[in-house]
N, C-alpha and C positions, 0 to 999 in steps of 0.2 A: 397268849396275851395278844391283844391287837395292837395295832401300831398308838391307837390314840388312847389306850390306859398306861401305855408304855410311859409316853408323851407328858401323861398327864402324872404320873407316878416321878418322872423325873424332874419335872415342872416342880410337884411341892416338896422335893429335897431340895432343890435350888432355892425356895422358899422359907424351906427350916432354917438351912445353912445361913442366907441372909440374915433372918431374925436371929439365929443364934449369936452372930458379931454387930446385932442391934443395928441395923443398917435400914435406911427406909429403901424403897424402890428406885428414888430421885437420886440417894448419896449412891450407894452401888453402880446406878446408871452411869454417876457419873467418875465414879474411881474405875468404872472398865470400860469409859469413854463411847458408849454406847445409847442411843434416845433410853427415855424410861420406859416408853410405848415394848420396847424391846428388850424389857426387864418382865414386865407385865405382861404379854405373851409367852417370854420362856414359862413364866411361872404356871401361866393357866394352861400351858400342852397346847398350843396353837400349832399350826405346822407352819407358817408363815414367817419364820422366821430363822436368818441367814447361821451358817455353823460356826462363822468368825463370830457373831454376836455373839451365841454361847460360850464359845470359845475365851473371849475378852470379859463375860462375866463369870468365868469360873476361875478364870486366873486371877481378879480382881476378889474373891473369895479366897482361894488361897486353895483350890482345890484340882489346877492340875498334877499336882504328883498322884494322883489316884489315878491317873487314864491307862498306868502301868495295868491297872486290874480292869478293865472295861475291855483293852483291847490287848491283850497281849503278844509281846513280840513272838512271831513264828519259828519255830525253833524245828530243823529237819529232822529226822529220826535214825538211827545212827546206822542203815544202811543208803541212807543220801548222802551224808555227810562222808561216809566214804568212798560213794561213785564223788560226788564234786572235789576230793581233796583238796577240799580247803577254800575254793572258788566258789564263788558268792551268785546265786542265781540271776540273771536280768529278766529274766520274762519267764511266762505259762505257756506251756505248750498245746494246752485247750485240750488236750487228749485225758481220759480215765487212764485211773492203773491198770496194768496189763492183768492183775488180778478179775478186774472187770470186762475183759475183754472176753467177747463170747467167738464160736466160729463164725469168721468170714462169709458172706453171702457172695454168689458171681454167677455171672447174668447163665441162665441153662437151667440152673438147678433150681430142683424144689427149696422149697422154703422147709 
């Protein structure tokens, strides 16, 4: 799927959902404190529009307890979980698994 059927697929659930609690574009606009203009583009799959705005008409919906399943919390696999004992990651080390690691190249040798 491309970015703008994605867009435009999420646009008219945010659409349904509205009409489902009978809500025009203006009252929603304004229970999630957001122009209407910025109701009307989530809907139609614009790109133009900020992620607080979604953000503030989907809570005004009643529909952030679902973002658990959109984006799910990262959970280590229980040979991480036992290198960190217990110790919580701060950052990526931008490096592949050593699984992916191929041989070494250095300067001399063929390829």
């Amino acid at each position: 799927m491309t970015d703008q059927i994605l867009l435009e697929e999420l646009g008219g659930r945010l659409a349904a959902a509205r009409i489902e609690r009978n809500l025009t574009q203006a009252a929603l606009a304004e229970q999630a404190g957001v122009a209407k203009r910025t109701v009307e583009r989530l809907e139609s799959g614009e790109v133009a529009t900020r992620l607080s705005g979604f953000l503030r008409v989907c809570r005004a919906l009643g529909l952030l307890e679902r973002f658990e399943f959109l984006l799910p919390e990262a959970v280590p696999g229980p040979m991480a979980q036992l290198k960190q004992q217990g110790r919580k990651r701060q950052r990526a080390t931008g490096r592949k698994a050593a699984a992916d690691e191929k041989e070494k190249w250095t300067w001399g040798e063929p390829k």
